[in-house]
C-alpha positions in Angstrom: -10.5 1.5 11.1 -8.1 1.7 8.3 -8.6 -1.2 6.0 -5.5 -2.4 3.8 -6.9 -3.4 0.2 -7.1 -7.7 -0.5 -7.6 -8.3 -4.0 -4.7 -6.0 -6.1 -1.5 -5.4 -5.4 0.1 -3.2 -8.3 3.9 -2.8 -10.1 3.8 1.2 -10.3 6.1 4.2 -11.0 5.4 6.8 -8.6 3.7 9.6 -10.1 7.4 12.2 -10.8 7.9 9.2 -13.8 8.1 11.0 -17.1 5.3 9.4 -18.5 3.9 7.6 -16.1 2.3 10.8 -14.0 -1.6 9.4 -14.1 -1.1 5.9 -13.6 -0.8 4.9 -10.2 -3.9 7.8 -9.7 -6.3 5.6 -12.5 -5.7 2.6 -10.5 -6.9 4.4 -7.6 -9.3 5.9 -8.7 -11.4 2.6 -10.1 -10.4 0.6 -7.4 -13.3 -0.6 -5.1 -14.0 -3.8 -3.4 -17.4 -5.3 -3.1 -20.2 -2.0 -1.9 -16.5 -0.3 -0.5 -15.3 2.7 -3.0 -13.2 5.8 -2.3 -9.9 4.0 -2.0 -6.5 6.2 -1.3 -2.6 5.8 -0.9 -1.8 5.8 2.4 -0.2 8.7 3.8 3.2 9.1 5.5 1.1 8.8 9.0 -0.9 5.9 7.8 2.0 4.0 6.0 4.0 4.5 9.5 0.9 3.0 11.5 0.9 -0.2 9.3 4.8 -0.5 9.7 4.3 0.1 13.5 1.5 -2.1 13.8 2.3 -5.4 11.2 6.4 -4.7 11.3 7.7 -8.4 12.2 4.2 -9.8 12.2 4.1 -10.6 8.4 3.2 -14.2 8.7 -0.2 -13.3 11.0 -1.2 -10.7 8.4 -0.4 -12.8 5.0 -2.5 -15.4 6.4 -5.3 -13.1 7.3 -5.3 -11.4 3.5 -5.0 -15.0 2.1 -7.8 -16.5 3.9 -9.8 -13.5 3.1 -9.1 -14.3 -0.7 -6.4 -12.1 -1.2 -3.1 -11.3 -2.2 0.0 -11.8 0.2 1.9 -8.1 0.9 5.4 -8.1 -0.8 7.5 -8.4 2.5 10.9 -8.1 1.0 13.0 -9.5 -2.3 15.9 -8.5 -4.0 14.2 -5.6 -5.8 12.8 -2.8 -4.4 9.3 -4.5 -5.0 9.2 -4.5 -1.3 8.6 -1.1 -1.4 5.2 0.8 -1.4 4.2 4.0 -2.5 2.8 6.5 0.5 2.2 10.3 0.9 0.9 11.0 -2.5 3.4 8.6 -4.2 5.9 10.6 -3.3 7.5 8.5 -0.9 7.9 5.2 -0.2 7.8 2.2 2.8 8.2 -1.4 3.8 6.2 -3.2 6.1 9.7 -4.2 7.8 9.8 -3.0 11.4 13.3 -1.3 10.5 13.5 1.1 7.5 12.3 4.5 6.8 9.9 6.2 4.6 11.9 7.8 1.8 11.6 9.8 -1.1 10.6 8.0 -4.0 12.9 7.5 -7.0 11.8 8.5 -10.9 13.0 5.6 -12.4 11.7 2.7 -10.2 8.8 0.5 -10.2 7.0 0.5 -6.4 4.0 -2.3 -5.1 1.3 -0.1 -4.6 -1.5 -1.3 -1.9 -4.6 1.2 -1.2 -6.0 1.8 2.3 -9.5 3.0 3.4 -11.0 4.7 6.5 -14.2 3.1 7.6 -15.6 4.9 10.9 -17.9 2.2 12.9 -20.9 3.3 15.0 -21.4 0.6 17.7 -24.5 0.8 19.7 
């Protein structure tokens, strides 16, 4: 399963910012939620799987993350807030079903939501 993190969703530069190299890696890093540690940003394959999977369903997932006590996903504004950092924060991605995964720019803030692999054993 690849689980999309609830509780924070984060204003970052992506790590090429003069200045701003270790941030979004900090907030990574001490992220955890409840007994669940090891949090990551998603990569260009997993950022692509959430757009593929939650692209023009944004109302179904919002409610899920709400009711589950946390914070709605940025689906789009007049910013590019409604952009997320993927691949290392070296690109970035919308939950929109159109749009690409581009290069992230120096000089802009991105929302920054972590994902975690959780492998289930059923018996």
């Amino acid at each position: 399963l690849l689980l999309l993190s609830l509780r924070e969703e984060w204003d970052v530069y992506a790590p090429a910012a003069e200045g701003h190299e270790q941030e979004m890696w900090q907030l990574t890093a001490a992220y955890s939620e409840g007994a669940l540690s090891g949090w990551s940003v998603p990569s260009k394959d997993e950022a692509s799987l959430l757009k593929k999977r939650y692209g023009g369903a944004f109302e179904d997932l919002n409610n899920t993350i709400e009711l589950l006590g946390g914070e709605a996903i940025t689906i789009s504004d007049k910013s590019n807030n409604s952009r997320y950092l993927c691949e290392e924060g070296t690109k970035t991605f919308n939950f929109a079903e159109s749009g690409s995964i581009t290069t992230a720019g120096k000089k802009v803030k991105y929302r920054l939501r972590l994902v975690k692999k959780v492998h289930l054993i059923v018996k």
